[in-house]
N, C-alpha and C positions, 0 to 999 in steps of 0.2 A: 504494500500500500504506500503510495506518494506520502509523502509531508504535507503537512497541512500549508497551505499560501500565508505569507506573512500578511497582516492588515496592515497598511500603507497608509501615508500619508495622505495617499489621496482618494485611498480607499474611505479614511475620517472625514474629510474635506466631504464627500461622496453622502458618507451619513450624515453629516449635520447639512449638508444643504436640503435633503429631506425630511429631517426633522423639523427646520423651517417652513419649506411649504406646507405639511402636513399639519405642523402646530396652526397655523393660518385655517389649514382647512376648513373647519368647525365652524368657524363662525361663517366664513364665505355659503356655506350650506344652511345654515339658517337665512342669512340673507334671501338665498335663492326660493327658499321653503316658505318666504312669504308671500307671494305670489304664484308660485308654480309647485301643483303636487308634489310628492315623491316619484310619482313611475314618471311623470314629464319630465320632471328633472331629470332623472337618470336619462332617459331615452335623448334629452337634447345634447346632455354632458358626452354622453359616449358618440350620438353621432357627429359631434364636433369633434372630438377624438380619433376620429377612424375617415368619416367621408370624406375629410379633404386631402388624406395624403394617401388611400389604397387607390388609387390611379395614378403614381408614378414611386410606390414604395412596395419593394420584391417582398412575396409575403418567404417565412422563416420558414429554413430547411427543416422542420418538424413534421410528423404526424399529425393531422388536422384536431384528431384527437384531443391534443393538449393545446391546442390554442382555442379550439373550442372551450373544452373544462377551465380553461385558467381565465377567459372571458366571463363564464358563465356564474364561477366559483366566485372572480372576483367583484365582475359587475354584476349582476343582478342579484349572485345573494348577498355579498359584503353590503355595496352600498342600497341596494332593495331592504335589507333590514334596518341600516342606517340610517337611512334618508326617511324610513317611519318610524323610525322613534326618536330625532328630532323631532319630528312633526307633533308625537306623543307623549310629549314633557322633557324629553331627554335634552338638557341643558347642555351645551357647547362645551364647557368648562371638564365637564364630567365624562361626557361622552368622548374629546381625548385623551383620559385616564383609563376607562373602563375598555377602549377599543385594543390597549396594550396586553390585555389577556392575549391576545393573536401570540404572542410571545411564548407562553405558555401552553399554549395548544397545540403551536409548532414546535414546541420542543419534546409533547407526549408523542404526538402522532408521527415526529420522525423516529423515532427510536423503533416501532415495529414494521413502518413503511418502507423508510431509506436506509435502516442500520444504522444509522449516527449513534453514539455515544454520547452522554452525558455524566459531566464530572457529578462529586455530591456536592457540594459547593453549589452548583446549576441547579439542583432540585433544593437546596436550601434557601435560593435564592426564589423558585417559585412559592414555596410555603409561604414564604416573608408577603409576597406582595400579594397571594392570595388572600393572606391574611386583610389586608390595606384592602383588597377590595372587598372583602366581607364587612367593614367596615364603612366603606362608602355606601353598598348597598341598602345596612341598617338603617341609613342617615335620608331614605326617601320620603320625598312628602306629595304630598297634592297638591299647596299653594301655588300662587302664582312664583313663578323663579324658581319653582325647586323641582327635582330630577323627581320623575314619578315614576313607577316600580314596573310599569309597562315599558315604557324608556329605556329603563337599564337593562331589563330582559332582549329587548331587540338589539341592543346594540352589542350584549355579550353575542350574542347571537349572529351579530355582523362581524365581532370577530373570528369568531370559528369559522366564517366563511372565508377570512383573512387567512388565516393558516393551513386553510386547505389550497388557497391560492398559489400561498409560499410555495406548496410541499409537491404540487404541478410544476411548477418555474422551478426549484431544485429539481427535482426527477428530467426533466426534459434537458435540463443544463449538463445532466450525467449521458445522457445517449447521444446529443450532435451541441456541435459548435454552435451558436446563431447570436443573431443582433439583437440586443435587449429593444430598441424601438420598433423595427417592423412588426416584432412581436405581440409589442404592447398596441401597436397601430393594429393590428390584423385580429387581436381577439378582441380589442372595442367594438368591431365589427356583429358580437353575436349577441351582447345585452341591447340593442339596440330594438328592434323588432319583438323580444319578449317585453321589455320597458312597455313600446307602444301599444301593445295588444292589453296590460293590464290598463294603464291608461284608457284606454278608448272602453273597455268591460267597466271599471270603477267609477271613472270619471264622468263617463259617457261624451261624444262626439262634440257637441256641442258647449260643453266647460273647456272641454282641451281648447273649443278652435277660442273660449272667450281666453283662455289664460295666453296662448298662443299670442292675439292682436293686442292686449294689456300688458304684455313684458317693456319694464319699465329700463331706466341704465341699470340699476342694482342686477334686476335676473339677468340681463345681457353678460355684465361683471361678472357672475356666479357661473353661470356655462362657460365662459371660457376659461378662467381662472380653474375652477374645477377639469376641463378638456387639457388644457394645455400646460398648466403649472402641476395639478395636482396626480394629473396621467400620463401621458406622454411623458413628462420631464421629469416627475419623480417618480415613476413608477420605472421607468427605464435604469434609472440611475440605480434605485432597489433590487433591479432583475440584475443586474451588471454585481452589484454583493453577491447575488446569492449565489451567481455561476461563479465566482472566484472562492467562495467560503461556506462552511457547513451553515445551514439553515439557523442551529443553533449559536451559532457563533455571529451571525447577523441580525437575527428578527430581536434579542435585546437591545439595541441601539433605538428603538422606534420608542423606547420607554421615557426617553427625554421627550416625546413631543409633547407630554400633557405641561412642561416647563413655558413652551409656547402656548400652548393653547388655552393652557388657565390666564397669562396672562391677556391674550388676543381679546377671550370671554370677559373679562373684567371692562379690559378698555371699550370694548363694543358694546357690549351689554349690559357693564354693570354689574355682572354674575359673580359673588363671594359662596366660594364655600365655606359650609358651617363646619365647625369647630370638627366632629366627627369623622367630616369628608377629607380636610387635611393630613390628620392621622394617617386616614385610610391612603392617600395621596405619598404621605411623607413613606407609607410602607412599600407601593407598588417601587417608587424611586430607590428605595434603601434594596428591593428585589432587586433592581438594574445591577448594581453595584455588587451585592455579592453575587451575583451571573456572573460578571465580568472581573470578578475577580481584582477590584481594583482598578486604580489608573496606571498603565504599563508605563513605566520608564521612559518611555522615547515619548507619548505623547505630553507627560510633565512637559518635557524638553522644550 
């Protein structure tokens, strides 16, 4: 068996600039979720993602299979669960804390999937932040501003669709070579068309075409920002970790985004968590840290 890839300079550069856009995300998806459902949203976000570049972008020397599944996995159940439980109390603030379980799921489900290993340290590190979210979970309410218990189910639930994503884009990274963006460009392609059909079944025809001709600059800002920052660009840069590095050794870096994204929620919304949800927050972050065993030497540096 090879050595494992050293994590690079630029491979860190790599993860904190998605940690950034991602931190951001949350609230750009409330924004958009004022105006335009969850399945429009989705269906406008991915086909901004995919329609304008699969007419002069080769699609990925893979099996249709897994561009299909890593599409489906990641768009229409990651954010199909996401984008309804924003809509269903799930507070922005919370809902980039709670979506880092992906971390943890991708660390159970590679281990009888891919064979990866996992140190104890990596499983002490899951307790820890499990812990932290059993705690933020306690801390839900019904008022106005606070995460409501249907919220936080959907969105744990958006993450397990996240770590099944990962664990496609791992496995596919181990059979052929290919380009983390046509990839991401060419499985936008298949939430697009399920998005629309719930849409048009839930919505019905005529709400879509009203949300449709009422999209104001805010929704406009939210489809592409979501299309182009939040997929194409980091999502590619994501695919690019995982084919260089074990699944386990990348999906905890995403545990920094709630560092962004509680603050993003504050500044936009005004959103504080209560006193519980911190806790629970300071434990998912204290998780990162013993996973990662520390800050390595070179990045002090």
């Amino acid at each position: 068996m090879s050595a494992p890839t050293p994590f690079s300079r630029g491979d860190a550069l790599r993860a904190l600039a998605v940690v950034v856009i991602w931190g951001l995300n949350f609230v750009v998806m409330k924004l958009g979720l004022q105006s335009l459902s969850p399945w429009l949203l989705g269906a406008l976000r991915f086909a901004a993602a995919a329609l304008p570049f699969v007419w002069f972008v080769r699609p990925p020397p893979l099996p249709w299979g897994f561009v299909a599944g890593y599409g489906l996995a990641q768009g229409l159940g990651q954010f199909g669960f996401l984008f309804l439980g924003l809509q269903l109390g799930m507070t922005a603030g919370m809902a980039s804390v709670v979506m880092q379980t992906q971390a943890f799921f991708t660390l159970m489900l590679a281990l009888p999937i891919l064979g990866e290993r996992a140190r104890t340290r990596q499983w002490l590190g899951v307790g820890v932040a499990l812990a932290g979210l059993v705690l933020i979970a306690a801390a839900h309410g019904e008022g106005p501003g606070q995460m409501t218990l249907a919220g936080f189910v959907l969105t744990l639930s958006a993450a397990f669709m996240w770590a099944v994503s990962n664990l496609v884009a791992r496995r596919a990274s181990q059979l052929a070579r290919y380009e983390p963006f046509p990839f991401v460009v060419w499985s936008s392609v298949f939430p697009i068309v399920p998005f629309a059909l719930i849409a048009l079944a839930l919505d019905g025809p005529m709400q879509v075409a009203n949300q449709l001709a009422g999209m104001d600059s805010r929704a406009w800002f939210a489809v592409l920002y979501l299309a182009l920052g939040a997929t194409l660009l980091a999502y590619s840069l994501w695919t690019r970790l995982l084919q260089r590095h074990a699944a386990a050794r990348v999906t905890p870096f995403s545990l920094l985004v709630p560092v962004v994204g509680l603050w993003a929620a504050w500044a936009a919304f005004g959103e504080l968590p209560v006193p519980l949800q911190w806790l629970g927050v300071a434990g998912v972050i204290g998780g990162l840290v013993i996973n990662q065993g520390g800050v390595p030497l070179r990045w002090r540096r």
